[in-house]
FIKOLZA-1660 file (N, C-alpha, C; in steps of 0.1 Angstrom, whole numbers, plus 5000, padded with zeros to 4 digits):
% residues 104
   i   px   py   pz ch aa at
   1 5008 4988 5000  A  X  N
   1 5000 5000 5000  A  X CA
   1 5009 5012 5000  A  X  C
   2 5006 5023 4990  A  X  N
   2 5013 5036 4989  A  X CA
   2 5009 5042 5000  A  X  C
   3 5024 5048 5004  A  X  N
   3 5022 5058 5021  A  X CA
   3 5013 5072 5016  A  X  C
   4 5004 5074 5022  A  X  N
   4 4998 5088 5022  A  X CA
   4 5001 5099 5023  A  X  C
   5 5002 5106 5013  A  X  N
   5 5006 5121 5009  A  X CA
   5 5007 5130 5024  A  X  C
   6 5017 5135 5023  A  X  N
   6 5019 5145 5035  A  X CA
   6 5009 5159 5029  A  X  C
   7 5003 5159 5046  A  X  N
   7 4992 5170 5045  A  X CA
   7 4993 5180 5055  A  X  C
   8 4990 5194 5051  A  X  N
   8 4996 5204 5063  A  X CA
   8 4984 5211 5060  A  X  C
   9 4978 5220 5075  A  X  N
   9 4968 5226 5074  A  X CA
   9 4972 5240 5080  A  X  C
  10 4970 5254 5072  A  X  N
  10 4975 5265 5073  A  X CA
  10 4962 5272 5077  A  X  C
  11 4963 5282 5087  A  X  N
  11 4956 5289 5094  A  X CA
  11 4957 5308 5086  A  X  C
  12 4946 5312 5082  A  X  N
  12 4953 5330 5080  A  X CA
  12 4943 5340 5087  A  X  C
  13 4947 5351 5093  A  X  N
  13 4940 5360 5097  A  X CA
  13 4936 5371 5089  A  X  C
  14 4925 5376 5085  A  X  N
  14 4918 5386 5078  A  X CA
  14 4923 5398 5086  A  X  C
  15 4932 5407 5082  A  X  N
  15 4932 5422 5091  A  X CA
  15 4942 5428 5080  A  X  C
  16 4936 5441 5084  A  X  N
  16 4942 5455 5075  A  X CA
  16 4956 5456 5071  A  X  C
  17 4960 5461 5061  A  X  N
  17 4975 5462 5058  A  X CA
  17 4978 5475 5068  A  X  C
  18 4987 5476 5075  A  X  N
  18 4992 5485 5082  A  X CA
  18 4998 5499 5077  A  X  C
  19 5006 5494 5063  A  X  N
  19 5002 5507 5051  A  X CA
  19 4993 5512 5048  A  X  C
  20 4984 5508 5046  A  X  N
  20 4970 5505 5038  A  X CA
  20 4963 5505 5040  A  X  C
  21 4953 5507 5051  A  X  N
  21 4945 5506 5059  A  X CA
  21 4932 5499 5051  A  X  C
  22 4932 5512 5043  A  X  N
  22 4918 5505 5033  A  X CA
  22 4919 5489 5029  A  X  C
  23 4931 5486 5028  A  X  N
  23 4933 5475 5022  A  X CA
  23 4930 5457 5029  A  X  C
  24 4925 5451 5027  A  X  N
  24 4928 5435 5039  A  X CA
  24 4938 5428 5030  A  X  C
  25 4942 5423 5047  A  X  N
  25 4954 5411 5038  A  X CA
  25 4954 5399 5048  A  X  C
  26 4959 5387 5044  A  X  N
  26 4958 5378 5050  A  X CA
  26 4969 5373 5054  A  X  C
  27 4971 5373 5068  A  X  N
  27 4983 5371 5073  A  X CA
  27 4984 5353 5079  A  X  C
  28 4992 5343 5076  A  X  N
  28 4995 5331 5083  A  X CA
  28 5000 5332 5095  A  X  C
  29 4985 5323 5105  A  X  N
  29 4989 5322 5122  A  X CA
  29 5005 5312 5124  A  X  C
  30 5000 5305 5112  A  X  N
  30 5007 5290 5114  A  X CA
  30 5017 5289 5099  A  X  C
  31 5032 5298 5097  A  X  N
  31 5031 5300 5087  A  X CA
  31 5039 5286 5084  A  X  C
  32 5044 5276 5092  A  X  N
  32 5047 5262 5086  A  X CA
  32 5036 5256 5088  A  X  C
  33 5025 5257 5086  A  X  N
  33 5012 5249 5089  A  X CA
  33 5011 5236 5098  A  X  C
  34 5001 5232 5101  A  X  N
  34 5003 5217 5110  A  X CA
  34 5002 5207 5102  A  X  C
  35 5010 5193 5103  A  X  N
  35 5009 5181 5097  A  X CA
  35 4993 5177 5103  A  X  C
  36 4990 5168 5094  A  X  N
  36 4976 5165 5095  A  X CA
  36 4977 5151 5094  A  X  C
  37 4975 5146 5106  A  X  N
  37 4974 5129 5104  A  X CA
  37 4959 5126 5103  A  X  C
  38 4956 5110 5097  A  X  N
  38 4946 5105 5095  A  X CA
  38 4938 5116 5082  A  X  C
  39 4924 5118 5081  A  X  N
  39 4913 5124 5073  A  X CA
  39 4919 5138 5079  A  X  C
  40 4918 5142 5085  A  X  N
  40 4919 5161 5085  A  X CA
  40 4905 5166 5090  A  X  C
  41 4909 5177 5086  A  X  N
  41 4891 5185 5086  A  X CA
  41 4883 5185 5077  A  X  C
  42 4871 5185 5075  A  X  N
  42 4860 5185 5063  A  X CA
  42 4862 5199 5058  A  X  C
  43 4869 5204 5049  A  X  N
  43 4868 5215 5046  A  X CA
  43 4861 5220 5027  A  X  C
  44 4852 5229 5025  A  X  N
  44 4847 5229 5018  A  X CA
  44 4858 5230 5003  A  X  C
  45 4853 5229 4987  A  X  N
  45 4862 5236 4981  A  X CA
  45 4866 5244 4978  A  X  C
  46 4881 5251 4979  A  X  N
  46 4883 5267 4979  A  X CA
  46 4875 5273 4968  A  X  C
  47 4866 5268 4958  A  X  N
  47 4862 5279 4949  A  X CA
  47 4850 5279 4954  A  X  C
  48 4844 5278 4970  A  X  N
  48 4835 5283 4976  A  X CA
  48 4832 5294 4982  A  X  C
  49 4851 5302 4978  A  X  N
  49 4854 5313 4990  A  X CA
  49 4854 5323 4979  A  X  C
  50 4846 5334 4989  A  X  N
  50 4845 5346 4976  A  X CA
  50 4855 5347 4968  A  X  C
  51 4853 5357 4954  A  X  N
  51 4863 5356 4946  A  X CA
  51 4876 5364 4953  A  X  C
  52 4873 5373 4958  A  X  N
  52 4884 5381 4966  A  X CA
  52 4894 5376 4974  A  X  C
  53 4887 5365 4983  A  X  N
  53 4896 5356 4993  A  X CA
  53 4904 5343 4982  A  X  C
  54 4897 5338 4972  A  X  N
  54 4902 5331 4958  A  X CA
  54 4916 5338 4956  A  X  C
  55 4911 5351 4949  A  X  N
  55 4921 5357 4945  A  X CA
  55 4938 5356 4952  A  X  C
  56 4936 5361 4964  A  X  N
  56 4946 5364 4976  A  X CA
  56 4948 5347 4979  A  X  C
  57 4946 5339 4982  A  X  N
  57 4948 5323 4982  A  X CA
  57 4956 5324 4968  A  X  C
  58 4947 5322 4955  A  X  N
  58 4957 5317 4949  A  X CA
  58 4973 5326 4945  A  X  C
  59 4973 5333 4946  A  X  N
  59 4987 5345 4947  A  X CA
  59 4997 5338 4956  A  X  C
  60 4987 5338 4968  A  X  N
  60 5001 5331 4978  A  X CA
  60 5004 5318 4977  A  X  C
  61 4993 5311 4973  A  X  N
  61 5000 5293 4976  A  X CA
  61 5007 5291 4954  A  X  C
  62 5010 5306 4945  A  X  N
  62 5018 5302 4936  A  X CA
  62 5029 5307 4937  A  X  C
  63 5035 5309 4949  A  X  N
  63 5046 5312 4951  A  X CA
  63 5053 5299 4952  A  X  C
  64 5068 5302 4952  A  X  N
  64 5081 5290 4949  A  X CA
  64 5080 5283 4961  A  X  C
  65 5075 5288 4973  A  X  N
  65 5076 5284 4984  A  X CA
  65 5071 5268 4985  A  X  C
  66 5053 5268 4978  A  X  N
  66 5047 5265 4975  A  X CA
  66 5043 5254 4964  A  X  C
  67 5057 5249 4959  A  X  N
  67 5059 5243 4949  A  X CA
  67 5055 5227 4952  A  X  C
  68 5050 5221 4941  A  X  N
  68 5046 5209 4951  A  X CA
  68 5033 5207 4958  A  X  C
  69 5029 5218 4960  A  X  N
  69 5011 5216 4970  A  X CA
  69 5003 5217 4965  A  X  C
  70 4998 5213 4968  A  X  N
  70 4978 5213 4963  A  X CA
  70 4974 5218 4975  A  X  C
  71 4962 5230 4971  A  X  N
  71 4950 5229 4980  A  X CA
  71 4943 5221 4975  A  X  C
  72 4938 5213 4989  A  X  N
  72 4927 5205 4990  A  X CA
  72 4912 5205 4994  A  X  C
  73 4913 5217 5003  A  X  N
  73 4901 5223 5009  A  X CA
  73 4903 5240 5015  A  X  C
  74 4894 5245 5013  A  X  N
  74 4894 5257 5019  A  X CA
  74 4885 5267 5031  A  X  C
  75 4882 5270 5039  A  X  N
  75 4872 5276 5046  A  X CA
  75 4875 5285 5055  A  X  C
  76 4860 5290 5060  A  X  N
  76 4861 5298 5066  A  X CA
  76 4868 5288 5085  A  X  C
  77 4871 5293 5093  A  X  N
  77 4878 5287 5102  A  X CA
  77 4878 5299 5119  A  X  C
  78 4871 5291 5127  A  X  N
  78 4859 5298 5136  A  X CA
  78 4869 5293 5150  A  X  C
  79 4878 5307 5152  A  X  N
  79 4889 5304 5163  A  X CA
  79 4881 5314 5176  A  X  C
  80 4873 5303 5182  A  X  N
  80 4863 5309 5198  A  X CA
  80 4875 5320 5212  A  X  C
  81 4887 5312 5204  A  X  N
  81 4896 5325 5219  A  X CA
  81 4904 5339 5212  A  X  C
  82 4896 5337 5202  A  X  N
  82 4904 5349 5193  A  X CA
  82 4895 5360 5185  A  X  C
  83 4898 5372 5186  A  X  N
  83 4883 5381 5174  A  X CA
  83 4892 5376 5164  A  X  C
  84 4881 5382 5151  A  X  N
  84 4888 5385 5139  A  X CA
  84 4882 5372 5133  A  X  C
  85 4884 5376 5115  A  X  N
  85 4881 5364 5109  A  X CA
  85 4893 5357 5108  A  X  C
  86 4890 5342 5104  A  X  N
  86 4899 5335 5101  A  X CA
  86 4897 5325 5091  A  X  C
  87 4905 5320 5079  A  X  N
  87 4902 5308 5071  A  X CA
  87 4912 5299 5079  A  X  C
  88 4910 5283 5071  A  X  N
  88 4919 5276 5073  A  X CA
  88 4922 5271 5056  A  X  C
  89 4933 5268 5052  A  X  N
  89 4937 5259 5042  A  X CA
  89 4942 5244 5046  A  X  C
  90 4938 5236 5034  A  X  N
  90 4947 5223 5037  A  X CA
  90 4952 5219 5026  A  X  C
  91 4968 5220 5024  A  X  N
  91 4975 5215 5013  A  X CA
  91 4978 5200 5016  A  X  C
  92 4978 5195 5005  A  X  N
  92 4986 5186 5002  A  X CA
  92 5000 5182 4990  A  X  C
  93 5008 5174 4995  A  X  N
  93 5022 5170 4989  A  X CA
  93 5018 5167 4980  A  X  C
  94 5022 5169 4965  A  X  N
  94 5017 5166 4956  A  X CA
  94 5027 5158 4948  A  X  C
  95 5044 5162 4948  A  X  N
  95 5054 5156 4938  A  X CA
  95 5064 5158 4952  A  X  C
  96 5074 5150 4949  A  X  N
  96 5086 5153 4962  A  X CA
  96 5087 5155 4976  A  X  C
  97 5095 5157 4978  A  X  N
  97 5097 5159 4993  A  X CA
  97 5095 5171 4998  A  X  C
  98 5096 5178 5013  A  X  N
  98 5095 5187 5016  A  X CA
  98 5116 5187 5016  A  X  C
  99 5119 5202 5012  A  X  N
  99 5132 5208 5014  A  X CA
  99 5139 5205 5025  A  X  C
 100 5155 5202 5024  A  X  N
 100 5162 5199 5036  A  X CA
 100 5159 5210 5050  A  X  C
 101 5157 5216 5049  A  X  N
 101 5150 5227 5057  A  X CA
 101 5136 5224 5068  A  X  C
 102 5130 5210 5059  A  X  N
 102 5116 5210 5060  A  X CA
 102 5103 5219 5063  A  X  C
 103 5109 5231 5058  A  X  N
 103 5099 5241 5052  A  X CA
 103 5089 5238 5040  A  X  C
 104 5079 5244 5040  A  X  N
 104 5069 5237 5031  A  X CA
 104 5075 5249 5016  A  X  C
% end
């Protein structure tokens, strides 16, 4: 049986650019995300999330950083000891390994 794709689940905060005020940006709580053992969370598919939150998702996860992942699921993400909005993402390994670094 083939071993299961390595899966990391990335948290972002919805809050103002500090330049920019007018502007929102999405900042990562968890910017090495958590490994996700077993099934994960039920998360809907990211082209559920408005086109604006789309937009800013896919920007960031085509970065180099990023090389190799799939999103798998996308949503909104309901953190009870914290204000503020929050999504969650869940990538998964798609080709290779993670970097000697093991940075995603």
């Amino acid at each position: 049986m083939a071993p299961q794709p390595s899966r990391r689940l990335l948290i972002f905060q919805e809050a103002r650019n500090p330049q920019n005020t007018a502007e929102v940006v999405y900042v990562p709580v968890n910017k090495l995300g958590l490994p996700i053992c077993g099934p994960g969370p039920e998360l809907p598919s990211i082209l559920e999330l408005p086109l604006r939150i789309l937009k800013v998702f896919t920007d960031i996860f085509n970065q180099p950083k990023y090389k190799g992942w799939a999103i798998v699921g996308a949503g909104p993400y309901h953190d009870t000891s914290e204000e503020g909005k929050y999504y969650a993402v869940v990538l998964e390994q798609v080709q290779g390994n993670l970097d000697s670094t093991g940075a995603l």
